[in-house]
N, C-alpha and C positions, 0 to 999 in steps of 0.2 A: 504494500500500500504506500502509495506516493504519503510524503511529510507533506504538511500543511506548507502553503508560502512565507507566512512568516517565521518558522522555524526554519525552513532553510535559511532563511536571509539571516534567524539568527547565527546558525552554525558557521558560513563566510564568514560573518562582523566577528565571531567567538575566535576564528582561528589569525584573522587580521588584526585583532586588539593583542594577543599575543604576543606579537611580535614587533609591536609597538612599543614606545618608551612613557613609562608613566607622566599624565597631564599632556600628552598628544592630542592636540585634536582631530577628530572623526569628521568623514566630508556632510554636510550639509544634509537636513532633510531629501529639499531638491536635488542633488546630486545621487544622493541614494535612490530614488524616484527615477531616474535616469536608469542610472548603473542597471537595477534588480526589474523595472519594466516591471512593477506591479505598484498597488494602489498607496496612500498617503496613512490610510488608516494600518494597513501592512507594517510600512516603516514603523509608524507609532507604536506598533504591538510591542514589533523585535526590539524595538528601543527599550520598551517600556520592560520588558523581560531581561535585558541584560543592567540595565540601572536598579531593579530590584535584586538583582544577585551581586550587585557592586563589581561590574567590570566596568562601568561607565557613570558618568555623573553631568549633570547638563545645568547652566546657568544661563538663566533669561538673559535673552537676546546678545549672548556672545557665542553658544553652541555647546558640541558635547565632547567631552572630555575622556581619555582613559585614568582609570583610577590610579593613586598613585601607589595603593598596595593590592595583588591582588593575592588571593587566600582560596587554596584549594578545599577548605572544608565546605562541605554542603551548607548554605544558607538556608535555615531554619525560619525564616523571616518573610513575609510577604505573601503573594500569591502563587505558593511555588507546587510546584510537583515535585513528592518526592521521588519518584522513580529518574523524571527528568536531571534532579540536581544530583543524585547517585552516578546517572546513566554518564554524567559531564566528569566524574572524575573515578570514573572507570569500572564501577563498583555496579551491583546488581542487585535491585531492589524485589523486593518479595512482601507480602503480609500474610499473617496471621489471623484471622478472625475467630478470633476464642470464643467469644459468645452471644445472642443477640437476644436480649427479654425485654418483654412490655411492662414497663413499669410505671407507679408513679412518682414522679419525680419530685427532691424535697425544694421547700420554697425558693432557695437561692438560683438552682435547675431551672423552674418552673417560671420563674421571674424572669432568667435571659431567656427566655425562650416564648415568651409572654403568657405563658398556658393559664388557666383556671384553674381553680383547686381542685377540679374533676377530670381535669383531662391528662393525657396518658402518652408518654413520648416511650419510642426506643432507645435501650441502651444497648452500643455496642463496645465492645470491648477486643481490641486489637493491639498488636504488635508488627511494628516494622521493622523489617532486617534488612542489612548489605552485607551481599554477599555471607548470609545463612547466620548473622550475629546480631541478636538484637540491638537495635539503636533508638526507638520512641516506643513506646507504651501508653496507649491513650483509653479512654471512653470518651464515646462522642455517646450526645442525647439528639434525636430525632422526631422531630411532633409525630403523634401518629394520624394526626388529621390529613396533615399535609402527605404523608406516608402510607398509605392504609397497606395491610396485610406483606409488610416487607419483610423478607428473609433472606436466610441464610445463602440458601443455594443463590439467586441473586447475586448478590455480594461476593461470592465465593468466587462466580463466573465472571464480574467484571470489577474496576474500582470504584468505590463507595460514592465517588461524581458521577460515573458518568452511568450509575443506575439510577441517582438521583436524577440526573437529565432526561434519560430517555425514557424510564421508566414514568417520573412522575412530574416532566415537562419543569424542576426545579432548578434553578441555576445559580451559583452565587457570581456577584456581584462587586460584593467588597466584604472585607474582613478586619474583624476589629479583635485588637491581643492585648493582652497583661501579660506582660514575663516576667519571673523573680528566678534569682537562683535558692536553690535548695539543695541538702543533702539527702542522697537515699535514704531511706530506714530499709528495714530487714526483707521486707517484702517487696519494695522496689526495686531492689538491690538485685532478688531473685528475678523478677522480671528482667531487666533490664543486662543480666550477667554479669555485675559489676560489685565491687565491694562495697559493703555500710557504710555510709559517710562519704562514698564519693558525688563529687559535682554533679549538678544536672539543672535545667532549665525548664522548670514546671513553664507550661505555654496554657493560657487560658483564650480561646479563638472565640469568635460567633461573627457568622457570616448571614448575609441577610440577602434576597430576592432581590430582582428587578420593582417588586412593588413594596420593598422597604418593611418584611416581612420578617423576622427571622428565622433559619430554616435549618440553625444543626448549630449547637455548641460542642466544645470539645475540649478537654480537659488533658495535656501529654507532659508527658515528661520523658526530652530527650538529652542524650548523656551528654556531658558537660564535655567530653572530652573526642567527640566528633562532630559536633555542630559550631558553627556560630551563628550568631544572630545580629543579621547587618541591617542597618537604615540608616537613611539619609535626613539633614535638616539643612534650612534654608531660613537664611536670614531674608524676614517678609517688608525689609526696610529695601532692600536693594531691589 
């Protein structure tokens, strides 16, 4: 199956920033418009995918820039794929789905997720590995309205988006995090393969629909010592 056109255009731009000198700048929107012979919104994607995994940085109306550090570990941050951010530094991504029950969920749950006191989300509960070692450990909560009668086998056959897309026409949008660091305790520890006490980046998400809905929060904790967690800030004077 052909890749989409903006992932190609990423892969070019990924192997051309490479070999670039940090704070290089990149040619132009319109020169990339030129060059790749595809659409405006295209560039903006690839753009927009490589300034969230911090290869690139872009300042109003002077252009875009190569980063000045750039850092092989998987960016945990953004709107990323994990398979994709693995696949980028050579590693091979896998899940787990240990479990999926209809629960109800307690108020703080039920709150990011706007439910009522009577209504009823899934909880799934997975792990992801590279290359066959665990690296995040999460439960995600799923309305069941929005979801009705979702399983396992589902899930099993494709990843947890792009059942939500095809299956129940859901898409997210945009994504909103809380990250703190923490130490594993005992039972995380086992999850995750890792010793008591070591680092980790509890990630608190919820992402919400095109109609400003919300439609999945998720709760992970990935090991402090394969991820980071990049982003960018802009001073809104300039």
């Amino acid at each position: 199956m052909a890749k989409p056109l903006y992932r190609q255009v990423i892969l070019d731009l990924e192997k051309q920033i490479k070999n670039m000198k940090p704070n290089a700048k990149l040619p132009s929107e319109r020169q990339l418009l030129v060059k790749y012979g595809v659409s405006r919104n295209t560039i903006r994607l690839a753009l927009q995918n490589l300034e969230e995994r911090g290869l690139i940085y872009r300042l109003h109306g002077k252009g875009t820039f190569v980063s000045s550090t750039f850092l092989d570990q998987p960016n945990i941050g953004g709107m990323y794929s994990f398979s994709e951010e693995l696949k980028r530094t050579g590693q091979k991504a896998s899940t787990k789905n240990l479990s999926l029950d209809l629960i109800t969920p307690d108020k703080n749950i039920a709150a990011q997720l706007n439910l009522g006191p009577r209504e009823k989300a899934y909880e799934l509960v997975r792990l992801r590995l590279a290359d066959n070692q665990p690296r995040i450990f999460s439960r995600t909560y799923l309305p069941e309205k929005l979801f009705p009668k979702l399983n396992l086998n589902d899930l099993n056959a494709k990843p947890l988006y792009d059942v939500m897309k095809e299956k129940y026409d859901q898409i997210s949008v945009m994504a909103f995090e809380d990250v703190e660091a923490v130490c594993l305790n005992q039972e995380e520890s086992r999850n995750l393969a890792e010793k008591v006490g070591a680092p980790s980046l509890k990630i608190f998400r919820k992402t919400i629909n095109d109609k400003n809905v919300p439609i999945e929060f998720t709760i992970s904790l990935a090991r402090g010592d394969k991820f980071v967690y990049r982003s960018r800030q802009y001073n809104d004077l300039f």
